[in-house]
C-alpha positions in Angstrom: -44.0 38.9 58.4 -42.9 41.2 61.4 -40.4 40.1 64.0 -43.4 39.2 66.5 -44.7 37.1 63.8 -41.3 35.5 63.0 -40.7 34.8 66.6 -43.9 32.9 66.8 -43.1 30.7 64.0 -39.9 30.1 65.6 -41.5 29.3 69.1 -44.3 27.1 67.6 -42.1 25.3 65.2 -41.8 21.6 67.1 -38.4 20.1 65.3 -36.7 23.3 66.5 -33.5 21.8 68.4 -33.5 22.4 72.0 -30.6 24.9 72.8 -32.1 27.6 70.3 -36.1 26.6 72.0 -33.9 27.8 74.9 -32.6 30.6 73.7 -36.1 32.3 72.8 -37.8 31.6 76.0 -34.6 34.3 77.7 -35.2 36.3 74.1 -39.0 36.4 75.2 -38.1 38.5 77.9 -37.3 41.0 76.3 -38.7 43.0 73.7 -35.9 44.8 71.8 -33.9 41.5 71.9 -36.8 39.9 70.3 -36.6 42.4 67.4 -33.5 42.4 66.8 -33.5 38.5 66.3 -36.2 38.6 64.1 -36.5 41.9 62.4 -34.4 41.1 59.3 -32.5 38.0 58.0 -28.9 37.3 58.6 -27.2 39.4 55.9 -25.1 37.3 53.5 -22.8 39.7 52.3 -19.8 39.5 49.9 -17.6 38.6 52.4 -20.5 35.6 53.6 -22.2 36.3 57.1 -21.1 37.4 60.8 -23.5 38.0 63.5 -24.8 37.0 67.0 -25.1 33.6 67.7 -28.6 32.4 68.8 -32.0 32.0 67.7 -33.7 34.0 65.0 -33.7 34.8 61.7 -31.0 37.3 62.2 -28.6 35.3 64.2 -26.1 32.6 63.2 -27.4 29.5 64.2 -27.9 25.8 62.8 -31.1 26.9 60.3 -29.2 30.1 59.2 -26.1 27.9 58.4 -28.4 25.1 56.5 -29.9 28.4 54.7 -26.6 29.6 53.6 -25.2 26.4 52.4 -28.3 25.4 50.6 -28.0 28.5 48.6 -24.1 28.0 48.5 -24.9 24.3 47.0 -27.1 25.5 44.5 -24.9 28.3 42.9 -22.3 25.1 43.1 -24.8 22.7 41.2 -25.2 25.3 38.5 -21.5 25.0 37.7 -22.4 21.6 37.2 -21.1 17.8 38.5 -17.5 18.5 37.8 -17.8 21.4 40.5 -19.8 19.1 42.9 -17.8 16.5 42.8 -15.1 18.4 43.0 -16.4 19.7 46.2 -15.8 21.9 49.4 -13.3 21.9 51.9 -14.9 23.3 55.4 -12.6 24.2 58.7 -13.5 26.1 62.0 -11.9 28.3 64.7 -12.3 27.9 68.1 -15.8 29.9 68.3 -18.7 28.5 70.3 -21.1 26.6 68.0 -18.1 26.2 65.4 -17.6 22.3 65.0 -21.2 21.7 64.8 -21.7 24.5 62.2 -19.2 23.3 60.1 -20.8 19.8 60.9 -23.8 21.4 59.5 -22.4 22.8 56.6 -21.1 19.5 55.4 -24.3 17.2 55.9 -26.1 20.0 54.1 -23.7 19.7 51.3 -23.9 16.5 51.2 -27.4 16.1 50.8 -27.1 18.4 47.7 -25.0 15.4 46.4 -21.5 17.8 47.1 -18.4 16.4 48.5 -17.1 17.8 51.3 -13.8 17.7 53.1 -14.1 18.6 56.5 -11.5 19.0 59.9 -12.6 17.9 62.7 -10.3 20.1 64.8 -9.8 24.0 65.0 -7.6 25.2 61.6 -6.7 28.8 60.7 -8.4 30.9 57.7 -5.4 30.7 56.0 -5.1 26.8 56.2 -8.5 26.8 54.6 -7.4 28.8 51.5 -4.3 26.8 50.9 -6.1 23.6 51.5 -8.8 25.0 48.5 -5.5 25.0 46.1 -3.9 21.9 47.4 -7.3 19.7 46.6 -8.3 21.1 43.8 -11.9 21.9 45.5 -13.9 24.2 44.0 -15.1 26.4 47.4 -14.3 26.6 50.6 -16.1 27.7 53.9 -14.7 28.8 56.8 -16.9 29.3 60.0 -14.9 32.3 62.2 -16.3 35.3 63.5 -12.3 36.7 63.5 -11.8 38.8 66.2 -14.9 39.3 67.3 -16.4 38.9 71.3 -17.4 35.4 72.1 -21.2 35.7 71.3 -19.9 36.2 67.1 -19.6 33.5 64.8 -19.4 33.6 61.3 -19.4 32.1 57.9 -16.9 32.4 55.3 -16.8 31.8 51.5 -14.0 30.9 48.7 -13.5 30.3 45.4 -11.2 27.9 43.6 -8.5 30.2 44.0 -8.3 29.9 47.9 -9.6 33.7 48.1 -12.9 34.9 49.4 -15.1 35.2 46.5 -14.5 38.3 44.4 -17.8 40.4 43.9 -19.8 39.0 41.1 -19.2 35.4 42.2 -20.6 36.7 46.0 -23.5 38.5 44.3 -24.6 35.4 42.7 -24.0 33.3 45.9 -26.2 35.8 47.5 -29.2 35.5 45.4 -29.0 31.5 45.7 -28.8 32.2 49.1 -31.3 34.8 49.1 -34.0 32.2 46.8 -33.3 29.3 49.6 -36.6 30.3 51.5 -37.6 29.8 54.9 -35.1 28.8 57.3 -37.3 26.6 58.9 -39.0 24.8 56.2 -35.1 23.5 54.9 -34.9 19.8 55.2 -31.6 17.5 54.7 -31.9 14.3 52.4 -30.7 11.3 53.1 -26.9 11.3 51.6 -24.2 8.7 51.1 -21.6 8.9 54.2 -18.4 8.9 51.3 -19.6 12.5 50.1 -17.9 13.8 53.6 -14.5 13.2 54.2 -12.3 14.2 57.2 -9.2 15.9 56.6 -5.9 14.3 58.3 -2.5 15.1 58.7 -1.1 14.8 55.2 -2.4 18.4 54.3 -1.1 19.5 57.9 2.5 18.4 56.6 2.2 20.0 53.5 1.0 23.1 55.1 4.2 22.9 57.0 6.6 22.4 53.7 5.6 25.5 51.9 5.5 27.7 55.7 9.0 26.6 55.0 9.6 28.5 52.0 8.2 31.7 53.9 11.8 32.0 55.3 14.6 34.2 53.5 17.4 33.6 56.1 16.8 29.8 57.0 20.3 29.7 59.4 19.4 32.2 61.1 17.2 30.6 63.2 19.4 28.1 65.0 21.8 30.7 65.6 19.7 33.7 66.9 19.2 34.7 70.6 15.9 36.5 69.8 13.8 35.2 72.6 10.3 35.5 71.7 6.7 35.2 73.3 3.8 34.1 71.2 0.0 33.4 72.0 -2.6 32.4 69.4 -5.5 34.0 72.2 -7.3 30.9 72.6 -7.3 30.9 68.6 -6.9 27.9 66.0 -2.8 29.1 65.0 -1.4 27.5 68.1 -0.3 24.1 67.8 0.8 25.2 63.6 3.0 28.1 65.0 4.4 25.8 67.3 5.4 23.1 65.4 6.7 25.3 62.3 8.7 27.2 64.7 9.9 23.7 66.1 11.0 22.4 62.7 13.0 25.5 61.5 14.9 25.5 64.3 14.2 28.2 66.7 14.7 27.7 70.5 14.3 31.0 72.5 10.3 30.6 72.0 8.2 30.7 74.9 4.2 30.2 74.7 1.6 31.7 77.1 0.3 28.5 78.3 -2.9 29.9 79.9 -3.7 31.0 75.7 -2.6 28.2 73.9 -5.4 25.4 73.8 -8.6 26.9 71.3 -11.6 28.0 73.8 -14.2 29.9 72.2 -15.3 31.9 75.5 -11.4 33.7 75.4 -11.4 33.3 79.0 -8.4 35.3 79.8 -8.8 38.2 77.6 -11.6 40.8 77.3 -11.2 40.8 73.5 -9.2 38.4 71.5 -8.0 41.3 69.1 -4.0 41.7 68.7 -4.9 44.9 68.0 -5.7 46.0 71.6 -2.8 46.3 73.9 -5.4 44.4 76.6 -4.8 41.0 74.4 -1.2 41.6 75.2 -1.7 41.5 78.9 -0.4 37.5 79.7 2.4 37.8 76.9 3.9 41.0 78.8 4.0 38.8 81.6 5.6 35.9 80.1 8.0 39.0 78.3 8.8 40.3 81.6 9.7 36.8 82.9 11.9 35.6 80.2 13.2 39.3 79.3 11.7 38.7 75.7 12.7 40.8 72.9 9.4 40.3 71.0 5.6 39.6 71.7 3.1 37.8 69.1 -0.7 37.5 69.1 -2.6 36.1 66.3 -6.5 36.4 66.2 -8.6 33.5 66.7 -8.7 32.2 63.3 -5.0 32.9 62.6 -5.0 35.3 60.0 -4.4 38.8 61.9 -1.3 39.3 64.1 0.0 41.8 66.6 3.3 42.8 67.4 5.0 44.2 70.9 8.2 45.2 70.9 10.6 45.7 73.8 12.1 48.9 74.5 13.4 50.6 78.0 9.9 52.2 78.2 8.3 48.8 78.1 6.9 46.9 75.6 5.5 49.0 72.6 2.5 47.8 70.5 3.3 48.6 66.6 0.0 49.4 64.3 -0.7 46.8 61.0 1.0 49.7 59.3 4.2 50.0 61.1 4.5 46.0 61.3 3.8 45.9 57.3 6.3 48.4 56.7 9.0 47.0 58.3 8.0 43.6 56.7 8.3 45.4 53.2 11.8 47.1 54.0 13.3 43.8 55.7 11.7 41.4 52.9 12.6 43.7 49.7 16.0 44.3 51.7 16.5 41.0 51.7 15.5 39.8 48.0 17.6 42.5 46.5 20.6 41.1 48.4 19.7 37.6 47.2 19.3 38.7 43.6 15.9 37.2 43.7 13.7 41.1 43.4 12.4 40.5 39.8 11.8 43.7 37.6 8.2 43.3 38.0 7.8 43.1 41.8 4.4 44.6 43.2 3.6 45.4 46.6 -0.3 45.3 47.2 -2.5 47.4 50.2 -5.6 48.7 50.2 -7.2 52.6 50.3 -7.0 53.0 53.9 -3.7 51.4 54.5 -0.3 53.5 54.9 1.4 55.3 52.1 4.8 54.5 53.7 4.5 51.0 52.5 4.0 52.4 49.0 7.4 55.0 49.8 9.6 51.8 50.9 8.7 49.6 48.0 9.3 52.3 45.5 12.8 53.3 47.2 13.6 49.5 46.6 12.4 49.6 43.0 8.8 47.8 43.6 5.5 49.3 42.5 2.6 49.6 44.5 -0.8 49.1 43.9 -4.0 50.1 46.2 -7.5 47.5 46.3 -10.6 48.2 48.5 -10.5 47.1 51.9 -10.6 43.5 52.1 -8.2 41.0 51.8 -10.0 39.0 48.9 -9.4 41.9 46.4 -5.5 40.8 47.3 -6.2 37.8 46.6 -8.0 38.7 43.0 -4.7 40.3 41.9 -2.7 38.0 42.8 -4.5 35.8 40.2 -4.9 38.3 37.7 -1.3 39.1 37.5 -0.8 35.2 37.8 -2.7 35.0 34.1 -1.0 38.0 32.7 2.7 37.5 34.2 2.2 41.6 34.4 3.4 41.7 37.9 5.2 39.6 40.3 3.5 39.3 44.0 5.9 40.5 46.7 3.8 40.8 49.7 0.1 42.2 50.8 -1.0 43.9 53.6 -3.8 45.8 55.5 -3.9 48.1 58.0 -6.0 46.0 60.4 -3.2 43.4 61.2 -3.0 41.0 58.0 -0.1 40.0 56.0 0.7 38.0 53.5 4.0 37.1 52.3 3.5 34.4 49.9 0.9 33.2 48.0 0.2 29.3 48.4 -2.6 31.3 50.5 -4.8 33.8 49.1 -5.6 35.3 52.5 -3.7 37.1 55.0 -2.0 34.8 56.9 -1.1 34.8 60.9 1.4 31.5 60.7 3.5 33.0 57.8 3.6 36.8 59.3 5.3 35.1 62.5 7.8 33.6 60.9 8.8 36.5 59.0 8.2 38.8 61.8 10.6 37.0 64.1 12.9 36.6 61.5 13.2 39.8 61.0 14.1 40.5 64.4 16.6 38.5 64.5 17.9 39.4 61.4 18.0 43.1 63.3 18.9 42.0 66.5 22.4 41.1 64.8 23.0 44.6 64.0 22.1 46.0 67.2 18.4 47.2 66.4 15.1 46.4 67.4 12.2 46.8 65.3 11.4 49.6 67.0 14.8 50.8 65.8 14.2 50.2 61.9 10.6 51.8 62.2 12.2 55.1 63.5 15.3 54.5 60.4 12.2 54.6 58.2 10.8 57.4 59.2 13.7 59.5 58.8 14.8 58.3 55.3 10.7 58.8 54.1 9.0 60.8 56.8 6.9 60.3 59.7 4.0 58.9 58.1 1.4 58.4 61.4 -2.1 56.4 60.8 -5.0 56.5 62.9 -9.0 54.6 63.1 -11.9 55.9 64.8 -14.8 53.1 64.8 -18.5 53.8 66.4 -20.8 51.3 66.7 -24.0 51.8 66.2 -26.8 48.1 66.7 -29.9 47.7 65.4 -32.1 48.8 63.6 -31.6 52.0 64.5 -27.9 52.2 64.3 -27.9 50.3 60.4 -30.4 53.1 59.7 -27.8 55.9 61.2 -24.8 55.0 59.6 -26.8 55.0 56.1 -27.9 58.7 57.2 -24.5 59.7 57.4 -23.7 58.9 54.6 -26.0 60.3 52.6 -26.0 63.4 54.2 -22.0 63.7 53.7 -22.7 62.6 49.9 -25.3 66.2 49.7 -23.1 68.4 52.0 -20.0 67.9 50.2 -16.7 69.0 52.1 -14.4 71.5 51.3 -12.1 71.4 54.6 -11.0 69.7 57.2 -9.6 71.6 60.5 -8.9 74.6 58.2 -6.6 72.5 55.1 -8.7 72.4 51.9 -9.4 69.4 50.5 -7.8 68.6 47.1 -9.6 66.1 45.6 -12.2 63.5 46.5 -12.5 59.7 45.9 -16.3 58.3 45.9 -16.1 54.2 45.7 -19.9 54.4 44.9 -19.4 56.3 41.8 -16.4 55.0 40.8 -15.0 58.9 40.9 -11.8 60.9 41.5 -13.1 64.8 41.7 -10.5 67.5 41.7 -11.3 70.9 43.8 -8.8 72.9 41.2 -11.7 72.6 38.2 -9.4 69.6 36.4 -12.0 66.3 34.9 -13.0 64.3 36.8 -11.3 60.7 36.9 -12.4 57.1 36.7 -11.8 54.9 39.9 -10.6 51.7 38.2 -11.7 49.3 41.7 -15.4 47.5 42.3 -18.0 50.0 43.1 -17.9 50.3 47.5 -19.6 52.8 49.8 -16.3 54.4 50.6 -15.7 58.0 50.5 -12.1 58.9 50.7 -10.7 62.6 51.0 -7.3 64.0 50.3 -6.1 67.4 52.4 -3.2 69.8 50.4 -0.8 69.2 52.9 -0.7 65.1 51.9 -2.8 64.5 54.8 -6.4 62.1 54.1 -9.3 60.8 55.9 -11.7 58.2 54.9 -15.4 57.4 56.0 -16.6 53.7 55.5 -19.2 51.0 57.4 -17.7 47.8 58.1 -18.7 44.9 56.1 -19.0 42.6 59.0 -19.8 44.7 62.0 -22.3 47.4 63.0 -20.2 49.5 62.8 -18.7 53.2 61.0 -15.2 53.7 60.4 -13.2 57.2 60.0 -9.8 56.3 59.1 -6.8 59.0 59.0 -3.4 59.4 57.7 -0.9 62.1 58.3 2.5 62.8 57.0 5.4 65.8 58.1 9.1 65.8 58.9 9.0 65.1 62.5 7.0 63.0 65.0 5.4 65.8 67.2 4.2 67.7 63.9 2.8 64.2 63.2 1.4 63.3 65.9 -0.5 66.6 66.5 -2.0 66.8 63.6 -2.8 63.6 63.2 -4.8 64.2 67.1 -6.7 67.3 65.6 -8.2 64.9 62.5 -9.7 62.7 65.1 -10.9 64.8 67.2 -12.4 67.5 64.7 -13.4 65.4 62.4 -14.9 62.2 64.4 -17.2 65.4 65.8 -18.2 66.3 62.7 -19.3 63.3 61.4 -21.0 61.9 64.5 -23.4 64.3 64.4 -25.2 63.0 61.5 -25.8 59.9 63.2 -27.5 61.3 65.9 -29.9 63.3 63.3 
């Protein structure tokens, strides 16, 4: 049917529930609204689905939710009663329409016959992976739209393991999904009330016990005068970070009061993302006041985190990549002191993350290994290398503001990178140095390794159809430059290919197929081209290295510039 079709059924259909009936008579008005409701369904991805929330076939909504979770329950019913009885735990954020999606999640499970174990207050994303493991469920859902403006939600799935699904699990989700039919036409049976059962506080306190374990200094908490400022944005992490930091002992922590109770509508930031020095405009406030040493954000689902540091220029916002590596160095630091670094130690990151990372674990006698982007390819090593006793998980990180230190979750995780975060500082302060301090020590034992993002967003119809032209076209009219260095070699996810410019063969790519294209310059430099798997959205990503910070940083400003121009042209073709 065409979206003008697809809106009618929607507008004649008579059990539709009032707020979305609402919700198409403003669409109605409209025309290009109206097609973008209606002019594809919601796509369930391998990472689940993230969109809009209102009425249509391609926003998130109560019929695209029953949809996904009757698909969801049906790839759960072929793994057989075991697996349903086994069940699915389900927690929410703080996002508009999140306690009656997950509400709708559960009844829809359910009436599949599939026990369900549901909070019925805001948790983190992380929460939800550990509490996979701790009940022995055999999925989990999450509904979060991350960082995302307040008209997002989203939908989240996990395996057994307490990571997002890895990619043939997904695919097969996403055909059950796919086969569930019209939206519409979905009906819930009658179910027993015992097949949903609310979470309480006994898998809160356990949470707590092994947030416990995150520390490597436990002392040094009640003795620090590290005076920190945290906000969880209007985010689920709130009342966990506060009561963790409670019970270990820290007492210099103030909270930015205005930010601390969940509200989906982020009423005093223009984007919840602690990777926008905006977000940090109350905690610089509350910084100022109380002369803090430190500022932390976490996202709104509490699985990102951003990181301000004071210095006598003000406070200074460190990238994912400078936070992670001065995670690695003070957490590898730290283990080797202890005697506690085993032999087979491996640091994980994926493509488009920093190389310094990988520098500082090998100067400290840990290997690193790279994944695609996402965290749940972390999370899929982490249980191979749990099988195999190969390697020994250290830590994981991403560029885009998620750690993980250990690895009771299987996702990054906002709680633990705060305590480890502010532990570190502390752990500094006492020798005089900030963390702005061991970055800069870091850069002049390895080099000034500088990372930088350009994203364009491109809606619709027209912008999915764009970013797919590009590329294509970059795929045909391959590179051999970039602002005058020569590219080396090239690394095509799709093909699963490692091509060398100097005539050597071609190598295998030994990572899940992606539409990634990576490019490495001879001077060490690289740039990366890749859509984003939950936003409309293309990504060039960039990483320089040299022996000082202006070399750096100027050549770092010419890959932007130069070659963000290049590629934006194709989208406009």
């Amino acid at each position: 049917m065409s979206y003008k079709q697809l809106f009618e059924q929607w507008n004649r259909f008579a059990e539709l529930e009032s707020v979305w009936k609402e919700d198409l008579d403003q669409l109605a008005k409209d025309e290009k609204r109206v097609e973008d409701a209606f002019y594809r369904d919601l796509e369930f991805g391998t990472g689940g689905m993230r969109g809009e929330i209102g009425a249509g076939t391609n926003r998130m909504n109560t019929y695209t939710i029953r949809k996904a979770t009757t698909g969801l329950a049906a790839y759960i019913k072929t793994a057989g009663a075991d697996a349903m009885k086994r069940g699915v735990v389900i927690a929410y954020d703080s996002r508009r329409f999140s306690p009656e999606f997950a509400n709708e999640a559960a009844n829809t499970l359910a009436s599949n016959g599939i026990q369900a174990y549901l909070y019925n207050e805001p948790r983190t994303t992380p929460q939800l992976s550990y509490s996979v493991r701790k009940l022995n469920a055999f999925m989990g859902i999450v509904i979060t739209a991350s960082h995302n403006p307040p008209e997002y939600n989203g939908y989240k799935v996990y395996g057994e393991d307490g990571a997002q699904l890895n990619l043939e699990d997904a695919d097969a989700v996403i055909r059950y999904v796919s086969d569930a039919g019209d939206a519409l036409q979905i009906k819930q049976n009658a179910f027993d009330d015992r097949l949903i059962t609310y979470l309480d506080e006994d898998i809160d306190q356990a949470y707590i016990e092994e947030l416990k374990t995150v520390q490597e200094n436990s002392t040094i908490a009640s003795t620090t005068d590290l005076t920190v400022v945290f906000t969880p944005l209007h985010g689920a992490s709130g009342k966990t970070v506060k009561r963790i930091l409670s019970e270990v002992g820290y007492e210099h922590i103030h909270y930015v009061e205005e930010q601390m109770e969940p509200n989906g509508e982020f009423p005093t930031v223009k984007s919840p993302n602690p990777e926008e020095q905006s977000a940090f405009e109350y905690a610089i406030r509350y910084g100022e006041k109380y002369d803090a040493d430190i500022l932390v954000a976490a996202d709104p689902d509490g699985d990102r985190v951003g990181l301000a540091v004071k210095t006598t220029e003000g406070y200074k916002l460190l990238t994912g990549n400078q936070t992670g590596a001065i995670l690695i160095e003070y957490l590898l630091t730290q283990r080797k002191e202890k005697g506690t670094m085993p032999a087979n130690g491996r640091v994980f990151k994926t493509i488009v993350t920093s190389d310094l990372g990988r520098v500082i674990a090998e100067y400290h006698g840990a290997s690193t290994e790279d994944v695609l982007t996402g965290f749940k390819f972390i999370g899929e090593k982490i249980k191979q290398y749990e099988e195999t006793k190969e390697y020994e998980f250290l830590f994981g990180y991403e560029e885009s503001y998620g750690y993980l230190v250990k690895s009771f979750a299987r996702d990054k995780d906002a709680v633990q990178s705060v305590l480890s975060i502010i532990e570190a500082a502390a752990f500094y302060k006492e020798k005089d140095m900030t963390l702005v301090d061991v970055l800069y020590a870091l850069y002049e034992r390895h080099g000034y390794y500088l990372e930088g993002l350009v994203s364009v967003t491109k809606k619709g119809v027209s912008g999915a159809n764009a970013i797919k032209n590009l590329l294509e076209q970059v795929r045909v009219n391959q590179l051999t430059e970039v602002v005058g260095i020569a590219i080396s070699s090239q690394e095509d996810y799709s093909t699963s290919l490692r091509t060398f410019v100097d005539g050597r063969k071609a190598e295998q790519i030994v990572l899940p197929k992606s539409n990634v294209l990576k490019y490495f310059l001879a001077d060490g430099s690289w740039v990366c081209v890749r859509p984003s798997g939950t936003e409309p959205k293309i990504k060039y990503y960039f990483g320089v290295t040299s022996g000082t910070e202006a070399e750096s940083m100027e050549k770092l400003a010419l890959l932007k510039e130069v070659f963000s121009t290049e590629m934006n042209k194709y989208l406009e073709e």
